[in-house]
C-alpha positions as CSV (number, residue, x, y, z in Angstrom):
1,X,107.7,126.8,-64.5
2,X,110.7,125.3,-62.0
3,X,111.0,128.9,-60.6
4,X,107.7,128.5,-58.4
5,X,107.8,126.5,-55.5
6,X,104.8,124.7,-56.1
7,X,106.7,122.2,-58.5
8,X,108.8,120.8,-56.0
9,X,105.2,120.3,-53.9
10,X,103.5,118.7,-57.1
11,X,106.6,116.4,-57.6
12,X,106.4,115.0,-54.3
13,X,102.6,114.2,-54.5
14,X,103.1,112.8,-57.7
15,X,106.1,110.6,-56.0
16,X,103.7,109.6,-53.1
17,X,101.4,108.1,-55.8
18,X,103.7,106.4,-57.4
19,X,104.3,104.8,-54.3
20,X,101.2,104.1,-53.4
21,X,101.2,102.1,-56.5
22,X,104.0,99.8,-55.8
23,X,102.6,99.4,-52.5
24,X,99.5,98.1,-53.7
25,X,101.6,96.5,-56.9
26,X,103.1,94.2,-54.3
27,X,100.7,94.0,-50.9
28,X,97.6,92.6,-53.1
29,X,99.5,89.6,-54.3
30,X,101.6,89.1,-50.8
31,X,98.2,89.1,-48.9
32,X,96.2,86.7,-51.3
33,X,99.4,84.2,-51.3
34,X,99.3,84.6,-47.5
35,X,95.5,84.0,-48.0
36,X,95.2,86.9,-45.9
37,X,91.1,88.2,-46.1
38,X,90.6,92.0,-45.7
39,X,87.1,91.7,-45.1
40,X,88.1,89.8,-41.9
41,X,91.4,91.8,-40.6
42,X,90.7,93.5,-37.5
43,X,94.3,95.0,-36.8
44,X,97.2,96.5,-39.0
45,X,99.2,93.5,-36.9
46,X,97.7,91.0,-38.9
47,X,99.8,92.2,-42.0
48,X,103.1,91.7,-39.7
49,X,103.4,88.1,-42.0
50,X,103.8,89.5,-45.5
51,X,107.2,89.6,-46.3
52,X,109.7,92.4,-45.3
53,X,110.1,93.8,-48.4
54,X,106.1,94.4,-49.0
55,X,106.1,95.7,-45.4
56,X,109.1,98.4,-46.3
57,X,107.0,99.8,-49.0
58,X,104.1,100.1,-47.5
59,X,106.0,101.4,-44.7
60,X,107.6,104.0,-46.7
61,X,104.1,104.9,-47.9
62,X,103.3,105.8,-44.9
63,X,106.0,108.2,-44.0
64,X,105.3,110.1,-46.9
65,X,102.4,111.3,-45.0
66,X,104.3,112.4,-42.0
67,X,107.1,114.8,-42.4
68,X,106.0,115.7,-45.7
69,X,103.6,117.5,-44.4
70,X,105.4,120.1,-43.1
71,X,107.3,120.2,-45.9
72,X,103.7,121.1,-48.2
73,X,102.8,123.9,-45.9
74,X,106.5,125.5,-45.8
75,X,106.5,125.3,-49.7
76,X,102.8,126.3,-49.4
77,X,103.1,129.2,-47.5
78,X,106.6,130.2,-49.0
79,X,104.8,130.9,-52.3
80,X,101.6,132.6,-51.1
81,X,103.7,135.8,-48.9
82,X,106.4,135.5,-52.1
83,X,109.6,133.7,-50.3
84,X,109.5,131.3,-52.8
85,X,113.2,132.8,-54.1
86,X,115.9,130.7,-55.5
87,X,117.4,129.5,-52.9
88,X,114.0,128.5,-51.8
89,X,113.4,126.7,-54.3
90,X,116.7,124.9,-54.3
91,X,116.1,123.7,-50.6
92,X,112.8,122.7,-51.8
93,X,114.1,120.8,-54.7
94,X,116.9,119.0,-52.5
95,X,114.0,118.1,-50.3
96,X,112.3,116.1,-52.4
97,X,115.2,114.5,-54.0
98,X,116.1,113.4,-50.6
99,X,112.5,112.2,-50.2
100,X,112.9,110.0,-53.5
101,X,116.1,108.9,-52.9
102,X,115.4,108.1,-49.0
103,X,111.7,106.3,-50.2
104,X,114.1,104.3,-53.2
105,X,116.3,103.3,-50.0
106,X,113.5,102.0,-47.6
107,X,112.0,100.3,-49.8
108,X,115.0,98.1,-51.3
109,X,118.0,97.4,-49.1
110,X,116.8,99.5,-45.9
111,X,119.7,100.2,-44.9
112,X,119.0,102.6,-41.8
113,X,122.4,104.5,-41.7
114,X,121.7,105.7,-45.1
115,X,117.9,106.5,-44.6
116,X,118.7,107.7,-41.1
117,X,121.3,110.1,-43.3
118,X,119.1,111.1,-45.6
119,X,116.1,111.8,-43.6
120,X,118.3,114.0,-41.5
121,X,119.6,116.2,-44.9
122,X,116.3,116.3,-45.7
123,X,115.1,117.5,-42.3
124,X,117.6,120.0,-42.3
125,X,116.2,121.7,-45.6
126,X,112.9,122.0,-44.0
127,X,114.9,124.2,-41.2
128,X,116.4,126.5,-44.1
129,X,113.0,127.2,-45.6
130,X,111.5,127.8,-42.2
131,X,114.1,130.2,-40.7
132,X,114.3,131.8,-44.2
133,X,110.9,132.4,-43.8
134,X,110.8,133.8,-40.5
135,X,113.7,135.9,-41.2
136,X,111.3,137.6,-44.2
137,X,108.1,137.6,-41.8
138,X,110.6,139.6,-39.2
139,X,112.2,141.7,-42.0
């Protein structure tokens, strides 16, 4: 089952879930003890007075829908024209790791260095899967 690189890809959904549950774990109570109404929010801004820490999850959240997304049609298209080999898989693996660990980061301490760190190893894995793949396209 962890030889197919769709596990990696079903891992990090998963992991966006869970997020999305402590995001709403902790934005519901922030915004009723703000007495914030979202029936009468007109803009995102309006959310700028929960505190920090709600914000950093929710921002986190968010990111998980950015990059990732290359990151689900590398793995994606890695195991429909067969790339998805071991070493693959092991970039795809690190990936999300870095994805946990990096989400873990932002939305605790925040410290930018060390997200700013990881986001870059993660980045980088991305790169290995997509040359990879090219270098099999051109092959």
């Amino acid at each position: 089952m962890y030889e197919s690189m769709m596990v990696p890809l079903l891992v990090l959904v998963c992991w966006t879930l869970v997020m999305w549950v402590w995001m709403y774990a902790t934005r519901i109570p922030a915004m009723q003890k703000a007495k914030i109404n979202p029936a009468r929010m007109k803009e995102k801004s309006e959310m700028d007075v929960l505190p920090r820490s709600v914000r950093q999850i929710a921002d986190n959240y968010n990111h998980l829908h950015e990059q990732p997304v290359i990151f689900y049609a590398l793995v994606t298209y890695s195991h429909l024209v067969g790339v998805g080999d071991a070493i693959n898989i092991g970039f795809a693996w690190t990936y999300v790791i870095l994805r946990i660990v990096h989400s873990l980061v932002q939305s605790t301490t925040n410290f930018i260095p060390l997200r700013f760190g990881l986001f870059t190893l993660a980045t980088l894995c991305l790169f290995v899967i997509a040359i990879r793949n090219v270098i099999a396209l051109l092959a």
